[in-house]
N, C-alpha and C positions, 0 to 999 in steps of 0.2 A: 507837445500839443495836449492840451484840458481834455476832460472829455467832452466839457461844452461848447468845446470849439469845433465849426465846423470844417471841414475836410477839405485840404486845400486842391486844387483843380489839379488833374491828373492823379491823382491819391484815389486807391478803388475802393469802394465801401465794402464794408465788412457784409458776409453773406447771414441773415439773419440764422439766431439761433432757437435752442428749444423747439418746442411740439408744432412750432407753425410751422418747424421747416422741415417739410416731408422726404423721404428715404424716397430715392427712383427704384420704382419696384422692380426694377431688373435685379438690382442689389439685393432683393430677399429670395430669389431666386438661384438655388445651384442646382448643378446636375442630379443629384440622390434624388432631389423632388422632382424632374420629369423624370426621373426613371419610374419612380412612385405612379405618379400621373396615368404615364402610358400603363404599366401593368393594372392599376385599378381599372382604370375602362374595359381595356384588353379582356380583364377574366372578369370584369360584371360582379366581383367580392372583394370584401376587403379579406376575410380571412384567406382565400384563394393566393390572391395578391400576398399577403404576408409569408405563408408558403413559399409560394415562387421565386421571394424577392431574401428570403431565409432572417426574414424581421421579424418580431414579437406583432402581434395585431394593436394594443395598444400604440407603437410606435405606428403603424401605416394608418390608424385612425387619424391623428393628431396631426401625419403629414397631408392628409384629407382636408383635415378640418381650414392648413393655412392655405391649402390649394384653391378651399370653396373661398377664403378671404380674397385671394388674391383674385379671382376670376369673378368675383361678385354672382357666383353664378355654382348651385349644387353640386353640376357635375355629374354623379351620380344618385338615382331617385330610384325607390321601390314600384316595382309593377307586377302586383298578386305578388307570388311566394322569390317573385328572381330580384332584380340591382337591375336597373340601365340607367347607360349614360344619358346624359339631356341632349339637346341637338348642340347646345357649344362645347359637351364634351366629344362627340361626335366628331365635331371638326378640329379638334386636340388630335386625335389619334396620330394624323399621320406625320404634322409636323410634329410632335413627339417625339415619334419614330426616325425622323429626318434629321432631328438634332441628337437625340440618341450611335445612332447610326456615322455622323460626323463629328462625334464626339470619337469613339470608339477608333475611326480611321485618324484621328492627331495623335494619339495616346496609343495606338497600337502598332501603326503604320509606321512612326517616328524612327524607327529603329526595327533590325531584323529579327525577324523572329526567331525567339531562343525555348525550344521546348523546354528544355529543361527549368528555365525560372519562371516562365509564362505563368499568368493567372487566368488565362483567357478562359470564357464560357462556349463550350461548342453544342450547338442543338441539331442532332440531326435525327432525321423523320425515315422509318425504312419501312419494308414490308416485308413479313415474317414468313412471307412464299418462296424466301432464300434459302441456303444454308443456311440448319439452325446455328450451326456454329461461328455465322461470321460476328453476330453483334457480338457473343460474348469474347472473341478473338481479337474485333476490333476494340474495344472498350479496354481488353490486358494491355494491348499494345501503345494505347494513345497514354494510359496510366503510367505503364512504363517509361515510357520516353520525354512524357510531359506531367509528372507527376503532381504537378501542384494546379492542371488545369481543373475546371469544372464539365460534368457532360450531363445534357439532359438527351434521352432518347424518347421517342416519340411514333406514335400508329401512324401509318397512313389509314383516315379514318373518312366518310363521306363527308364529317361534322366538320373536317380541318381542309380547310381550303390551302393547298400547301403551296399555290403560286401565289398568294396574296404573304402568303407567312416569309417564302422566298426574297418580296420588295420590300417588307419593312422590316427585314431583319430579326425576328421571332424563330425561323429557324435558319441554319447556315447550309443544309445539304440534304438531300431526299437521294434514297437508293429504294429503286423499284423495280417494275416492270410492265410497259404501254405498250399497245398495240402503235399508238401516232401518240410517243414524247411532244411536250408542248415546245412551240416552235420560237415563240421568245424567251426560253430560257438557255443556257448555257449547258451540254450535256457531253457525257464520257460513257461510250459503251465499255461494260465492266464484263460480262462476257456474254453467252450463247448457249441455252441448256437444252437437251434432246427430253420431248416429251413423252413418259411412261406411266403407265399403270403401277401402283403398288400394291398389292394382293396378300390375302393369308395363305399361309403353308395349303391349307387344305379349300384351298380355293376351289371348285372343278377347272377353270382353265390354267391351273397349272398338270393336271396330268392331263386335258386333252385338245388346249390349244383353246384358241376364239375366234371367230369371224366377226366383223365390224356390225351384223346384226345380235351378235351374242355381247358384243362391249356396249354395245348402245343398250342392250335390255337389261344388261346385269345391274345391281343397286349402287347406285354411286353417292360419294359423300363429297361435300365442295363445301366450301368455306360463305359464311351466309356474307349476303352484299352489303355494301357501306350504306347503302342508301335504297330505297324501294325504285325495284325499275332496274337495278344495276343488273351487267350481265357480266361473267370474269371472262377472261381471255378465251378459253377452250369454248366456253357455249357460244361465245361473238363468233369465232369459227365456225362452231359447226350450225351457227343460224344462217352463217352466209352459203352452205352447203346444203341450207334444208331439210335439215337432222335436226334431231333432238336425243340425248342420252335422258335416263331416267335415274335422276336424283330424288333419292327420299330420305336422305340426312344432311342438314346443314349446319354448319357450326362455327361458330363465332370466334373460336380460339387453335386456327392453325397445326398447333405444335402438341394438341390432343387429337390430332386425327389421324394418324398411325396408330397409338393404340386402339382405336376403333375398331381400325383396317385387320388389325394382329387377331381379336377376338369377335369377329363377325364376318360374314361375305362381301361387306362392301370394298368397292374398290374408289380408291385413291388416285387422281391422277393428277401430274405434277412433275416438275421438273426430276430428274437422274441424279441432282448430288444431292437434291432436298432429299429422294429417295434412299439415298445410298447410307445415308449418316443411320439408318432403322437397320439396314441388313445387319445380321447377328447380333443385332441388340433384342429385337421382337419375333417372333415366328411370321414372317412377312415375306414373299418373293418378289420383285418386279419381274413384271415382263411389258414387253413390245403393245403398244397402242397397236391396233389391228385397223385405224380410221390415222391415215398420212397426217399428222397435223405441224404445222413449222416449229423452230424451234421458241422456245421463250427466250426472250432477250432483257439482260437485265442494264441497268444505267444509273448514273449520276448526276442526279441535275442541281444546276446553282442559279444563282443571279446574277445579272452585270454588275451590280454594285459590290461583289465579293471576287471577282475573277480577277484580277492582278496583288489581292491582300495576299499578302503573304502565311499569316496563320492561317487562314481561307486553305493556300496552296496547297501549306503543311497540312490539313484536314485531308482533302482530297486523295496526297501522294498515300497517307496511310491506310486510306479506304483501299486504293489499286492495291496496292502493295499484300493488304489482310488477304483479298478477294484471291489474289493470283498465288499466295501460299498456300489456301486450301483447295486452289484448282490449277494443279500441277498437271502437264498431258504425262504419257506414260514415259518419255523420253527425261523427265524432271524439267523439260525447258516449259518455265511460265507462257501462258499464250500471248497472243498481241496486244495491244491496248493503243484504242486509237479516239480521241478527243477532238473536237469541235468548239 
């Protein structure tokens, strides 16, 4: 057949070619650019986002630039000195997150997890009123065994909303300690710590003891609050008691408040194995809180959306496992460990 000739019945026409015949924009579309997507909204920068995403800023500009194409729409806009997203980038986040998140479960899930070759990224969020030695203990051991993973650690901080970070997958695991854990999350009591005082050598109540009006009057140092208004575990105590201790040092970084304690009167108070890691390192003694108070309990909380993953699982068993090495009872038998 000519090409003049017309096209006999049943014969399908050819699909037109060249520039009138447009690309289905799903097709300019892969996974690297929502990843892209969600991180720029997520952190409000591109340079932030190139960081995070371990890309040159040139590169997550330009994936910006085909984002704003494709969306007909900014996305991100300047307000005074910060970045926000516009309101359709708004509504990006979470399906972002959604297709991120179910991407991650085809490709990850598909097969069993193998530390050893995994590339997986793990983000987990703790609080540094633990052992100081579990993050660095956990981080040798997860490198160890899964050496080619990636890990970002992370505060629990007022600014980080960590059950929102939990549903969309920004973080995998939060180790902490609540008085009321939230109640739709997934959670592992990791153990139970005995609340004490830590004190200088030349404290007066180590040569002549305290009574619960000498521990409430003495200077105490506590870690400053996430947020204005916040109260931490001990003072939610003792306000339900009708007490008050007299704090007049607060401080923003935890793991410098033993040296405080070592070269001044104040006293410290805080879980026994936090305490215990100072003994013969600092001139420091603990002793016995003189005001009954329960113990701190610490936990692991996750999402429904991670709780049957298997890398998820492997994250977790490592956490029990770091936690219960450095809290041996005297017998060397690890203690319980009981999940929900």
């Amino acid at each position: 057949m000519s090409p003049k000739e017309p096209a006999s019945p049943g014969t399908p026409a050819a699909a037109p070619a060249g520039p009138a015949a447009e690309r289905d924009p799903l097709e300019r579309i892969d996974l690297h650019l929502i990843r892209v997507l969600h991180t720029v909204l997520t952190e409000g920068s591109v340079s932030r986002a190139a960081l995070r995403l371990g890309m040159h800023q040139p590169a997550v500009s330009a994936a910006l630039k085909r984002l704003r194409e494709l969306a007909g729409d900014p996305l991100l806009v300047r307000h005074g000195a910060q970045m926000v997203a516009t309101d359709a980038g708004r509504r990006m986040i979470e399906p972002a997150a959604s297709i991120l998140r179910t991407a991650e479960t085809l490709f990850t899930e598909a097969q069993r997890f193998d530390p050893r070759s995994s590339t997986q990224r793990f983000r987990i969020a703790a609080s540094d009123y633990l052992d100081p030695l579990f993050l660095p203990h956990l981080v040798a051991d997860i490198k160890r065994q899964a050496p080619s993973t990636r890990l970002e650690v992370h505060a629990l901080t007022g600014e980080a909303d960590y059950r929102t970070q939990l549903a969309q997958g920004d973080i995998d695991l939060v180790v902490g300690n609540w008085l009321q854990p939230p109640d739709e999350l997934h959670m592992a009591h990791l153990f139970s710590d005995e609340v004490v005082s830590l004190v200088s050598h030349r404290h007066p109540a180590v040569r002549r003891g305290w009574s619960e009006a000498d521990w409430l009057e003495a200077e105490h140092v506590a870690p400053t609050p996430n947020f204005p208004g916040a109260r931490g575990i001990i003072d939610q105590v003792l306000d339900e008691r009708g007490v008050q201790r007299r704090i007049t040092v607060r401080c923003a970084y935890f793991g410098l408040i033993p040296e405080m304690v070592a070269g001044s009167l104040l006293v410290l108070t805080t879980g026994r194995q936090y305490c215990e890691r100072f003994v013969g390192q600092l001139p420091v003694t603990i002793l016995p809180c003189p005001i009954s108070l329960p113990p701190l309990l610490y936990y692991m909380l996750w999402h429904a959306r991670s709780q049957h993953a298997s890398a998820a699982r492997w994250l977790r068993e490592r956490t029990r496992q770091v936690i219960t090495g450095l809290r041996t009872d005297g017998s060397g038998h690890p203690p319980g460990f009981n999940a929900s």
